[in-house]
VEXDRENZA-371199 format. One record per residue: residue number from 0; x, y, z of N, C-alpha, C, O in turn. Coordinates in pm, 1 decimal, always signed. Layout:
NUM, X, Y, Z, X, Y, Z, X, Y, Z, X, Y, Z
...
//
This chain:
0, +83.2, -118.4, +0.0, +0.0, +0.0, +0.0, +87.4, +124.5, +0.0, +205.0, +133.7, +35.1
1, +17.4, +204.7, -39.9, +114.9, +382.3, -44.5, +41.9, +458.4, +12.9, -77.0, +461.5, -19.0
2, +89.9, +538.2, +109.8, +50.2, +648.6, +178.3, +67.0, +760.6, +91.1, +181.1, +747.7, +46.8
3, +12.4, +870.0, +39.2, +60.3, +978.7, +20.9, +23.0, +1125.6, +83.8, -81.7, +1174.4, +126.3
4, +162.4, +1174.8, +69.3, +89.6, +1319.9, +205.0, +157.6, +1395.9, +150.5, +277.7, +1416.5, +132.9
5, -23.5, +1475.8, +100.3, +62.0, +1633.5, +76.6, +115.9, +1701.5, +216.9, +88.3, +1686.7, +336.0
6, +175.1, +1755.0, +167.8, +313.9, +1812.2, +258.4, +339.0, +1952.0, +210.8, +362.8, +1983.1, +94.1
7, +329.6, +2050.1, +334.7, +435.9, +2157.2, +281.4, +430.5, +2262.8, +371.1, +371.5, +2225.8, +472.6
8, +469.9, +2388.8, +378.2, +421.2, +2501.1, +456.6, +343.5, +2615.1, +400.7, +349.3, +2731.2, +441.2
9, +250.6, +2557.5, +277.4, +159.9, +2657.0, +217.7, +45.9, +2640.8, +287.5, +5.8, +2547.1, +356.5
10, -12.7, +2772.4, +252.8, -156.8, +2804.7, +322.3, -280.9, +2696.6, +347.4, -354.0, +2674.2, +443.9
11, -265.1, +2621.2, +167.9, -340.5, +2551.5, +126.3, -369.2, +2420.9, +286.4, -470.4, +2401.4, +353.8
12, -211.8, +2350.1, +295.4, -293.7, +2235.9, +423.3, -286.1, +2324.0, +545.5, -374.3, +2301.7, +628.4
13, -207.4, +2410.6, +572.2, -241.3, +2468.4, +697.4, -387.9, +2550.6, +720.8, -439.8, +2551.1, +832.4
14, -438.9, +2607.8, +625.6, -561.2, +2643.5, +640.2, -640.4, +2528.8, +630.5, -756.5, +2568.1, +619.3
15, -636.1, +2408.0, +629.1, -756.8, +2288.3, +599.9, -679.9, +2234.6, +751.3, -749.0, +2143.6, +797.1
16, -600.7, +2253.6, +810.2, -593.5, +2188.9, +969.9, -605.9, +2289.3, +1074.8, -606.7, +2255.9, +1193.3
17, -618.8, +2451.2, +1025.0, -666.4, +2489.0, +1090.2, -808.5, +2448.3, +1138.4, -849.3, +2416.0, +1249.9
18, -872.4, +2460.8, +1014.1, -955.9, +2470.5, +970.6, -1061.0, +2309.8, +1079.8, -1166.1, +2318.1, +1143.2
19, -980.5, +2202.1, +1058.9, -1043.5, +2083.6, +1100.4, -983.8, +2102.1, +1274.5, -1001.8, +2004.3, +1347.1
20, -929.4, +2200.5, +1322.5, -843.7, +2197.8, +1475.5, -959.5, +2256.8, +1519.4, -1017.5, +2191.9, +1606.4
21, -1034.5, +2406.6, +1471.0, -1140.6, +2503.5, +1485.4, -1274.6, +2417.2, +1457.6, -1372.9, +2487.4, +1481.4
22, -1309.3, +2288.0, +1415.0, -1413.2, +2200.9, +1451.9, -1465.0, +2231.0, +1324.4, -1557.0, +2311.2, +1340.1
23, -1447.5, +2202.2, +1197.7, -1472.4, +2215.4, +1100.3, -1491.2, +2039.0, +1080.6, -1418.0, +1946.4, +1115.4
24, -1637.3, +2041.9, +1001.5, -1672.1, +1899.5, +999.4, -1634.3, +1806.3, +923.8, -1632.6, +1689.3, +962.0
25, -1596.2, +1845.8, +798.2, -1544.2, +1806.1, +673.3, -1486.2, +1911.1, +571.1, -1535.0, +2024.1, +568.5
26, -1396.6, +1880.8, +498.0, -1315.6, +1952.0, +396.0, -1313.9, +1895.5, +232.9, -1244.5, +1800.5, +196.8
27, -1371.9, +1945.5, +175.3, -1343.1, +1904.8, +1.4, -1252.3, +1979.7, -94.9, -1264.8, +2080.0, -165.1
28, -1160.5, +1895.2, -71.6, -1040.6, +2005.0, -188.4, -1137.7, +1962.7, -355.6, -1221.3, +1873.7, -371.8
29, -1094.5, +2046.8, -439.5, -1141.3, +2037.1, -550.9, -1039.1, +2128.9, -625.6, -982.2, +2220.6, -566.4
30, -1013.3, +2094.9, -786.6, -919.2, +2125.7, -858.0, -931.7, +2254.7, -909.0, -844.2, +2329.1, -953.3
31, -1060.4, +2272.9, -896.4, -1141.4, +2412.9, -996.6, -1190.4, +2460.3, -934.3, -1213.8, +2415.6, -822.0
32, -1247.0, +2621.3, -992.8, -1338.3, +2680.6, -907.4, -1480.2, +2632.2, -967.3, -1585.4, +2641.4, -904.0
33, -1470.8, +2586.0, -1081.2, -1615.9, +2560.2, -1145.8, -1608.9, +2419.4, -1064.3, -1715.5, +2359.8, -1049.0
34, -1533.4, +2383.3, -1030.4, -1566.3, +2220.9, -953.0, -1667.0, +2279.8, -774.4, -1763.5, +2236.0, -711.7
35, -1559.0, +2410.4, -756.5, -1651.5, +2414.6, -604.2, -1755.8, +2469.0, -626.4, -1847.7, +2436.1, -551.4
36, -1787.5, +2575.9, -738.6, -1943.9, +2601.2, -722.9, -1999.1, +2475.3, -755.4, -2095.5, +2454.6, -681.7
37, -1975.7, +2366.3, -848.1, -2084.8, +2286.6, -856.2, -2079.6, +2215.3, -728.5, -2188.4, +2246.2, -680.0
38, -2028.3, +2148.2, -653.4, -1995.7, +2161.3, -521.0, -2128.1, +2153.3, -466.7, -2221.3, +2073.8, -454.0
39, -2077.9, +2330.4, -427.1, -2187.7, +2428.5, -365.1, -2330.6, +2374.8, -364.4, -2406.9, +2336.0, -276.0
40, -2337.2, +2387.0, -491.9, -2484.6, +2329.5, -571.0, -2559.8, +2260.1, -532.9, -2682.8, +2262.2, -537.6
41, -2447.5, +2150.6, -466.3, -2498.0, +1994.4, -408.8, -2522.4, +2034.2, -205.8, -2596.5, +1986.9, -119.6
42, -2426.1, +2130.9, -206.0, -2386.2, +2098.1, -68.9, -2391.8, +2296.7, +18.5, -2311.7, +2357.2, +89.7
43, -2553.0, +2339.0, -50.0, -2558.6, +2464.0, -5.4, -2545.5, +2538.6, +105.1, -2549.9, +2661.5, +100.0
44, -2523.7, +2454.8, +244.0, -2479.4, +2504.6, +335.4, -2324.2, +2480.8, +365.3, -2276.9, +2496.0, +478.0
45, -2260.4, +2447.7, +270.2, -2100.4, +2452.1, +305.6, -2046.2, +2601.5, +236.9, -2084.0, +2676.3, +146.8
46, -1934.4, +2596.6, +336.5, -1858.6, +2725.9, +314.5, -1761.8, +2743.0, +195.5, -1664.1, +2670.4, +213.8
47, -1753.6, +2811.7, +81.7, -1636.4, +2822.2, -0.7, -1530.6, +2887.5, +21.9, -1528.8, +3010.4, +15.8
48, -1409.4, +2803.8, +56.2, -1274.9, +2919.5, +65.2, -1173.2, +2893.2, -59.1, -1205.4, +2819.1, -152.0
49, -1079.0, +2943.3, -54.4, -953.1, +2929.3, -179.9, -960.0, +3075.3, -241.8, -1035.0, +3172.3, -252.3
50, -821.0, +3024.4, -279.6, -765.3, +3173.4, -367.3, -682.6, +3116.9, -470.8, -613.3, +3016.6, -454.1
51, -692.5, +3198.2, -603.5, -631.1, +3226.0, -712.0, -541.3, +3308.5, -757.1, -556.7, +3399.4, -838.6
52, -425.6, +3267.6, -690.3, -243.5, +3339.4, -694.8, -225.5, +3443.0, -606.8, -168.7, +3552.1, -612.6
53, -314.0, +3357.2, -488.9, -306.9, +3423.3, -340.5, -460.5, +3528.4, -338.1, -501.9, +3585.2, -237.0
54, -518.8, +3533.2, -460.5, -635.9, +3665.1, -441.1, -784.4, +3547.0, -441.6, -811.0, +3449.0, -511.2
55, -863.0, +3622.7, -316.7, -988.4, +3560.8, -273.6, -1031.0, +3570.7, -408.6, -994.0, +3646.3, -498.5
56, -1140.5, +3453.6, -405.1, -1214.5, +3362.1, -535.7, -1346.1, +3506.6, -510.5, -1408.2, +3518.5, -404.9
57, -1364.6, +3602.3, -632.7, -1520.0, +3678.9, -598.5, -1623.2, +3573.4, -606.7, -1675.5, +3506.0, -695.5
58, -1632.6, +3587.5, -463.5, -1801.2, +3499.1, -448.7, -1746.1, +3395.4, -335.6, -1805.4, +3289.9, -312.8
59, -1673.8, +3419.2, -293.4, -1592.4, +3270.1, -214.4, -1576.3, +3360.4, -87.1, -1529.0, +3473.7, -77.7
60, -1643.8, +3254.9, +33.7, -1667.0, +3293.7, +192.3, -1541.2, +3347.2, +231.1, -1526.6, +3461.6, +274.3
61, -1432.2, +3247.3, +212.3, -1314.8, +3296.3, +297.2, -1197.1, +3282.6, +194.6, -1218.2, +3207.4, +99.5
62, -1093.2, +3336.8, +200.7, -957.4, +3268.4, +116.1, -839.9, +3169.8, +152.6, -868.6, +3053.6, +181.6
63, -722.3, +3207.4, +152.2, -669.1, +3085.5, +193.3, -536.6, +3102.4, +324.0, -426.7, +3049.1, +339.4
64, -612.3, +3199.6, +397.1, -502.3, +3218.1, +509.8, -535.9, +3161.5, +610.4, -633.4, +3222.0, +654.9
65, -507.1, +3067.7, +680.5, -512.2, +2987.7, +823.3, -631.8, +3080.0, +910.2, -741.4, +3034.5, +943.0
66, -578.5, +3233.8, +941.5, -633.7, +3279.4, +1013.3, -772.8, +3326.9, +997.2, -831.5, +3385.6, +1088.2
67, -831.3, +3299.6, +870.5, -998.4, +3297.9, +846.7, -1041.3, +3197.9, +915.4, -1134.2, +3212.8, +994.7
68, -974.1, +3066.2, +894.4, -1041.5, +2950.0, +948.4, -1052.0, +2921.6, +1070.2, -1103.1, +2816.0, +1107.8
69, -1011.9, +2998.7, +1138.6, -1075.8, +3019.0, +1336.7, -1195.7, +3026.3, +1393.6, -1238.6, +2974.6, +1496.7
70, -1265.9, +3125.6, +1281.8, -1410.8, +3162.7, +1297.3, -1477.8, +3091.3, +1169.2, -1437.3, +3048.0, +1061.3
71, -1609.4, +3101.8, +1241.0, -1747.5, +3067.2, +1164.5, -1726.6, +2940.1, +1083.7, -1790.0, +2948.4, +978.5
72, -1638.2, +2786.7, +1099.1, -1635.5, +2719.4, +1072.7, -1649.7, +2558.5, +1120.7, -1647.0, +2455.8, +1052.9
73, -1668.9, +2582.5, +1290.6, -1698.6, +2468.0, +1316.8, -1840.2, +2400.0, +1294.4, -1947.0, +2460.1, +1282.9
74, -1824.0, +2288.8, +1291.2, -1928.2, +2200.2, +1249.7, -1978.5, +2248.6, +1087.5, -2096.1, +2247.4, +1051.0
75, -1894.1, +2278.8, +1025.6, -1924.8, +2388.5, +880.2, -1829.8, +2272.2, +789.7, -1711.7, +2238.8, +799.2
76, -1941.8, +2228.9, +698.3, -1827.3, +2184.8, +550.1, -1782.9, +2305.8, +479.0, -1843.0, +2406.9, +442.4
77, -1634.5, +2258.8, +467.8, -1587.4, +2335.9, +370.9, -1552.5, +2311.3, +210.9, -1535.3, +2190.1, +198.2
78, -1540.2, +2358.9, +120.6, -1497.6, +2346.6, -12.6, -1435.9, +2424.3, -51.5, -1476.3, +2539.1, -70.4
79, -1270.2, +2366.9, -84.5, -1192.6, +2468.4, -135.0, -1082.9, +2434.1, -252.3, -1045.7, +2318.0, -269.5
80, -1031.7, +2547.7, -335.1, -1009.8, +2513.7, -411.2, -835.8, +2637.3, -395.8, -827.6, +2750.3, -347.5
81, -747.9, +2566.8, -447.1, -629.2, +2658.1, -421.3, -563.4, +2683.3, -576.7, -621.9, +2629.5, -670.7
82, -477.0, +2741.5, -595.9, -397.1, +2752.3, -721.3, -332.4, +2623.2, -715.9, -331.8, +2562.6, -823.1
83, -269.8, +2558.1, -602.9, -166.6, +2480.6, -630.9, -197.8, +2328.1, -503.2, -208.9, +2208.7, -531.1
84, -204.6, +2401.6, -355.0, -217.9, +2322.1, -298.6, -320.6, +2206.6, -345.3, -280.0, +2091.9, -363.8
85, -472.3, +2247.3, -365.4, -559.8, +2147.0, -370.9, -549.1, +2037.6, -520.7, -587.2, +1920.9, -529.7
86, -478.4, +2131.7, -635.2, -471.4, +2082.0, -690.0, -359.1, +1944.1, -643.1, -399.3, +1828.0, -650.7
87, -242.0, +1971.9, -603.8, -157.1, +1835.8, -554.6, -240.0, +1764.2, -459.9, -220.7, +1642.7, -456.6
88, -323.0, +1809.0, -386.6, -385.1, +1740.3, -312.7, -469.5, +1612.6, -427.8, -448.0, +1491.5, -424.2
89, -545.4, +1669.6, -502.4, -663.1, +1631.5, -573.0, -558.6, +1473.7, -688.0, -624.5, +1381.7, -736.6
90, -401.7, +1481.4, -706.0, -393.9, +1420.5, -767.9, -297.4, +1251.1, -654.2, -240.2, +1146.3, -684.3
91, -340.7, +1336.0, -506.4, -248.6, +1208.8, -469.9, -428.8, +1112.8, -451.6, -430.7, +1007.4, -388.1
92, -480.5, +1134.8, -476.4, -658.2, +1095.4, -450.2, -672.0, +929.5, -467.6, -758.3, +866.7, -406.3
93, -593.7, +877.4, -542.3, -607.6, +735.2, -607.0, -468.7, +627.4, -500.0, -430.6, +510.7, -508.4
94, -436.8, +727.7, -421.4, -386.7, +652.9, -289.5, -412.3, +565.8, -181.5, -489.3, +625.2, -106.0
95, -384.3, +450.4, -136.0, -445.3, +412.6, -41.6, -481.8, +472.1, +80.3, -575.9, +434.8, +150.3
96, -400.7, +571.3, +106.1, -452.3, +654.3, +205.0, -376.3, +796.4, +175.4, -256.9, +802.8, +146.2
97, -490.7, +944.5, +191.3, -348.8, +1072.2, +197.3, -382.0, +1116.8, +326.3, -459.2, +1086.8, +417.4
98, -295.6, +1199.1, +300.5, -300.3, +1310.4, +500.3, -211.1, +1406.6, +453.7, -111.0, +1403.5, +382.2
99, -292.8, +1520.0, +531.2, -234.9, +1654.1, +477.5, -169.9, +1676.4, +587.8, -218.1, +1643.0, +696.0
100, -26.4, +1748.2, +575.2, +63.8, +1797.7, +657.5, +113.2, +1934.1, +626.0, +109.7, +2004.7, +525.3
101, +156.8, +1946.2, +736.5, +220.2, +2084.2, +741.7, +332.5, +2115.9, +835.3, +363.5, +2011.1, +892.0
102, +407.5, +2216.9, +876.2, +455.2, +2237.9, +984.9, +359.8, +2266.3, +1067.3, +451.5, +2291.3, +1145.4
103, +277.3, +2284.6, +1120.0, +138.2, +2259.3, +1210.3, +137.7, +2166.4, +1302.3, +144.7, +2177.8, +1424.7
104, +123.2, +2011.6, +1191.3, +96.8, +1925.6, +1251.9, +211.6, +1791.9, +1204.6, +183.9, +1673.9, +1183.2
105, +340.4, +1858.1, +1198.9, +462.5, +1735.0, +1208.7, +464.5, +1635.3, +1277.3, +482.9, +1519.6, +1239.5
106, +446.1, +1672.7, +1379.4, +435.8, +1548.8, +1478.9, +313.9, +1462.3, +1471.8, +307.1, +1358.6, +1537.8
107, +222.5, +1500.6, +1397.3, +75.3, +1365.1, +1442.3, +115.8, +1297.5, +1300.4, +113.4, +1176.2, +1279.9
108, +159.8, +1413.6, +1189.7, +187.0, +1311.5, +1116.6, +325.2, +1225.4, +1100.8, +320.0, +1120.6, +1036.4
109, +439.2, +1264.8, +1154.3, +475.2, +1162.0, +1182.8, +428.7, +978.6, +1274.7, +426.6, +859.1, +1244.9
110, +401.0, +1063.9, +1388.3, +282.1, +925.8, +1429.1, +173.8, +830.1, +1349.4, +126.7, +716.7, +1357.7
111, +163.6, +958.2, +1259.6, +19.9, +818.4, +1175.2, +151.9, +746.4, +1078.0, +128.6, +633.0, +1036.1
112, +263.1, +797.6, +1048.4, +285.3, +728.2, +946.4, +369.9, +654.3, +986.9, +402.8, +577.4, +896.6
113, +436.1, +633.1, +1098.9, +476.7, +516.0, +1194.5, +399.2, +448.6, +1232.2, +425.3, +328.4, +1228.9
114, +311.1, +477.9, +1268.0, +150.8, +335.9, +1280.5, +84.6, +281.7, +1158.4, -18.2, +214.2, +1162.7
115, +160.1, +320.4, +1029.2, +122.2, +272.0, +912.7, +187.6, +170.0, +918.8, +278.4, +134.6, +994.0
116, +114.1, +101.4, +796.7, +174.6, -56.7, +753.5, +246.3, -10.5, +609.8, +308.7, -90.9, +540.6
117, +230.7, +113.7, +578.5, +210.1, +121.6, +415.6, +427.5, +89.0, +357.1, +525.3, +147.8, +403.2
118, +425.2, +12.7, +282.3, +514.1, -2.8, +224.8, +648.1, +116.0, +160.8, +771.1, +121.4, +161.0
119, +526.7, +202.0, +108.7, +568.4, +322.5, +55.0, +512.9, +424.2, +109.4, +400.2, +420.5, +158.8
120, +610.5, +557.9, +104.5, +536.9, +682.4, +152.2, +554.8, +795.0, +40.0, +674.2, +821.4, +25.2
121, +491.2, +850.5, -22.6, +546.0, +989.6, -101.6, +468.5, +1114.3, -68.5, +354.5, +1160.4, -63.9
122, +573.4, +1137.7, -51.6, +548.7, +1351.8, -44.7, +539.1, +1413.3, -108.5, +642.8, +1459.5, -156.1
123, +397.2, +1465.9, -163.4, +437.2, +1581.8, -255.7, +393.0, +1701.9, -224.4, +292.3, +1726.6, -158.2
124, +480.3, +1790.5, -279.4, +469.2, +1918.8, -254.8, +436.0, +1998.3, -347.7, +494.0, +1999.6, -456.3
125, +328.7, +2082.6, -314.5, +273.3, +2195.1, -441.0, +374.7, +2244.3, -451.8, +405.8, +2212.5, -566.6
126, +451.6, +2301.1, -413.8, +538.8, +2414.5, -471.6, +459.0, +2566.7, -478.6, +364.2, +2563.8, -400.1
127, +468.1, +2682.1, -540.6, +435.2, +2759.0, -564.2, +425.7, +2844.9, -726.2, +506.5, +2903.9, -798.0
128, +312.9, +2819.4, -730.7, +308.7, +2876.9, -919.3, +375.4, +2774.6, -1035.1, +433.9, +2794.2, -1141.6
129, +332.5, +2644.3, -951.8, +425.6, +2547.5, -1022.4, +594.8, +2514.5, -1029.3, +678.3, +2454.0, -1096.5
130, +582.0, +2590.1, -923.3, +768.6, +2597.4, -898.1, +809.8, +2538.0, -787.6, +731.7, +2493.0, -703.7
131, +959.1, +2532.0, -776.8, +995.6, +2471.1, -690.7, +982.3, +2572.7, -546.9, +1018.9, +2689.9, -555.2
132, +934.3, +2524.6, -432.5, +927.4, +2623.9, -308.5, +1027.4, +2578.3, -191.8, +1047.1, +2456.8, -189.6
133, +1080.8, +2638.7, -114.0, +1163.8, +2550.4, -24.1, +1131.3, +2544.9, +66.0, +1199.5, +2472.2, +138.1
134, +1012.3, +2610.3, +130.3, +905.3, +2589.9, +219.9, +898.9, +2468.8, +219.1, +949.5, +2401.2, +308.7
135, +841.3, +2423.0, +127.0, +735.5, +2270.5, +139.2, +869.8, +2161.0, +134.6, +847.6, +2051.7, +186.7
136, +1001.2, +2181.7, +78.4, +1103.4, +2088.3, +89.5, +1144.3, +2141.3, +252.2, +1111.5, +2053.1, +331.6
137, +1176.3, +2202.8, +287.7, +1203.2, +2187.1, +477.6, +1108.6, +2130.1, +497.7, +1134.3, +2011.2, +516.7
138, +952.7, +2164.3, +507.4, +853.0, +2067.7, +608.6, +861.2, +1927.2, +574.5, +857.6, +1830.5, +650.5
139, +876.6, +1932.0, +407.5, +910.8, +1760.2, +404.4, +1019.1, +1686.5, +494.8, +995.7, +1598.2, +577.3
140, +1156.0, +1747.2, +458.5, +1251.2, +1742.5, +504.5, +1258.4, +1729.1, +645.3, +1327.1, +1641.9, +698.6
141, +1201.3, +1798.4, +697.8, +1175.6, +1756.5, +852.9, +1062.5, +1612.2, +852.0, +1065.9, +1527.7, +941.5
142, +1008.3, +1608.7, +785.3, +910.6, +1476.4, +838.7, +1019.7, +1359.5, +774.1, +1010.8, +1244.6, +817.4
143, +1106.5, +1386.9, +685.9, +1215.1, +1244.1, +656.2, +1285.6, +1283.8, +760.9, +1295.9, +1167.9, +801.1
144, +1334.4, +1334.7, +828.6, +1431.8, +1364.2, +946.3, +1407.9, +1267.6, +1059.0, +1484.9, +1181.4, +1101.4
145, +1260.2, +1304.7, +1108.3, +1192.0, +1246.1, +1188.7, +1156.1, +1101.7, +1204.4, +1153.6, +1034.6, +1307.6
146, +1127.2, +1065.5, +1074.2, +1099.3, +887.2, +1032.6, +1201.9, +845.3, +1002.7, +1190.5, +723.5, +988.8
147, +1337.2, +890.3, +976.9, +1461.7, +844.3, +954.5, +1489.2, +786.4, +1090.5, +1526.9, +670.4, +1106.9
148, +1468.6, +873.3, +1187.3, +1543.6, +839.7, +1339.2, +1481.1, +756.7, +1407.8, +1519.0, +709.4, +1514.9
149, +1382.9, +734.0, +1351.8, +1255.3, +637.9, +1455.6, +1263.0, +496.5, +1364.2, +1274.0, +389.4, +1424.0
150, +1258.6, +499.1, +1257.9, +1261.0, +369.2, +1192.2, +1349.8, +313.9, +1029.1, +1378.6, +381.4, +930.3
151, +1367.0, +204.7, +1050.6, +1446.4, +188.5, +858.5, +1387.8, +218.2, +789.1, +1274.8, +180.4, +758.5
152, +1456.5, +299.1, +744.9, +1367.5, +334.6, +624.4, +1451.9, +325.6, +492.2, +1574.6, +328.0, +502.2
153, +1406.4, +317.7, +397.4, +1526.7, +348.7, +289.9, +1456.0, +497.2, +231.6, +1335.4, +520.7, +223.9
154, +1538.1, +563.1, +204.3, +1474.4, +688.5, +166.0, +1569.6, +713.3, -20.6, +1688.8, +695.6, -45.7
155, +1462.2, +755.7, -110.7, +1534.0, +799.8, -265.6, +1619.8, +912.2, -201.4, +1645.8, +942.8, -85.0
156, +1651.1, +958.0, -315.0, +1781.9, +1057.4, -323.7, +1730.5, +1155.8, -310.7, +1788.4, +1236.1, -237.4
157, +1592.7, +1200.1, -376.9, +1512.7, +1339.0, -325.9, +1497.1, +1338.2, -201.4, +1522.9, +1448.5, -153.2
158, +1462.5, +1253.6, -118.7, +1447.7, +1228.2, +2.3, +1540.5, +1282.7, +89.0, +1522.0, +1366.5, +177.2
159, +1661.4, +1216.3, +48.7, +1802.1, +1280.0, +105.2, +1823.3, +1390.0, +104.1, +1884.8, +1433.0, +201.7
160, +1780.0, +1497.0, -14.7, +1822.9, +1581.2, -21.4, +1725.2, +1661.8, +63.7, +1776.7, +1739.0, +144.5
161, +1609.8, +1656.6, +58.8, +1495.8, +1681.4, +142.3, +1578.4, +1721.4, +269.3, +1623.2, +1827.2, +313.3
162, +1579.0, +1561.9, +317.3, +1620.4, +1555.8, +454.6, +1755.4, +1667.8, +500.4, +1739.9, +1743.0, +596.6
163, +1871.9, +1667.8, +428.3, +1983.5, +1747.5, +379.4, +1916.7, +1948.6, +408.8, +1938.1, +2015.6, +509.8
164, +1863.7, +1978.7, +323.4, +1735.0, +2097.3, +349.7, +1708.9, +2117.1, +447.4, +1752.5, +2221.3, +496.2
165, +1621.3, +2026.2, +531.9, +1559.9, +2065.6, +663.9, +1711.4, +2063.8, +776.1, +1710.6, +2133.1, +877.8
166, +1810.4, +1993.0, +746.6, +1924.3, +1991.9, +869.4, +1954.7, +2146.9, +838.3, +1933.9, +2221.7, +933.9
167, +1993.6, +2197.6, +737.7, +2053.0, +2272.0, +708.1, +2158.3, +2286.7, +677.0, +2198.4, +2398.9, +645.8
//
């Protein structure tokens, strides 16, 4: 089996764990914005957040900074849609299992993925504007740091270098 976890220090998973820390009931990443209004459509009392190259979606409840998601969201579905995050989110989907990380929540996800059975683990990282970000390679980098010291692992060479990144 393969775990995959988006990973990184963009808005995108830290606002969806704010978001689920503040008692938010459920979260739907979606690739598009025409994906969350139709969404919507289905699911008229959920909230729309996301932004498009950092600028709020016109017509969309909240955007994509952590600190919207404090208020007016518990027990609230959300639907959101990012430039970059949801989209990486949306393509690890055919995984046996994903989990969104962040520097937030390093540590639980290290724990789930030491209580995994899964064979394989991959990280991916949106990046930013389709680019490479070094944000999201430190937070990775710290979660190979972390599962390096606790268990065998064999880690690829991105991995290494990952890991390499977060030491500094």
């Amino acid at each position: 089996s393969v775990i995959a976890a988006k990973w990184g220090t963009g808005t995108a998973t830290s606002s969806m764990i704010t978001a689920l820390a503040h008692g938010a009931a459920e979260i739907h990443p979606v690739s598009t914005i025409e994906e969350a209004l139709a969404l919507k459509a289905r699911m008229p009392d959920a909230v729309l957040g996301g932004e498009r190259h950092g600028d709020l979606i016109p017509g969309f409840d909240l955007g994509n900074s952590p600190i919207e998601y404090r208020e007016t969201v518990s027990g609230r579905r959300i639907i959101t849609t990012t430039t970059n995050g949801t989209v990486a989110l949306r393509a690890c989907e055919r995984a046996g299992r994903v989990l969104v990380g962040a520097l937030l929540n390093l540590d639980a996800r290290a724990v789930a993925l030491r209580a995994s059975e899964a064979k394989k683990v991959l990280l991916v990282c949106a990046g930013t504007f389709e680019t490479f970000a070094l944000e999201d390679a430190y937070a990775a980098g710290r979660l190979i740091c972390d599962l390096q010291a606790t268990a065998r692992a064999t880690a690829t060479d991105a991995a290494l270098a990952l890991a390499t990144v977060a030491r500094g």
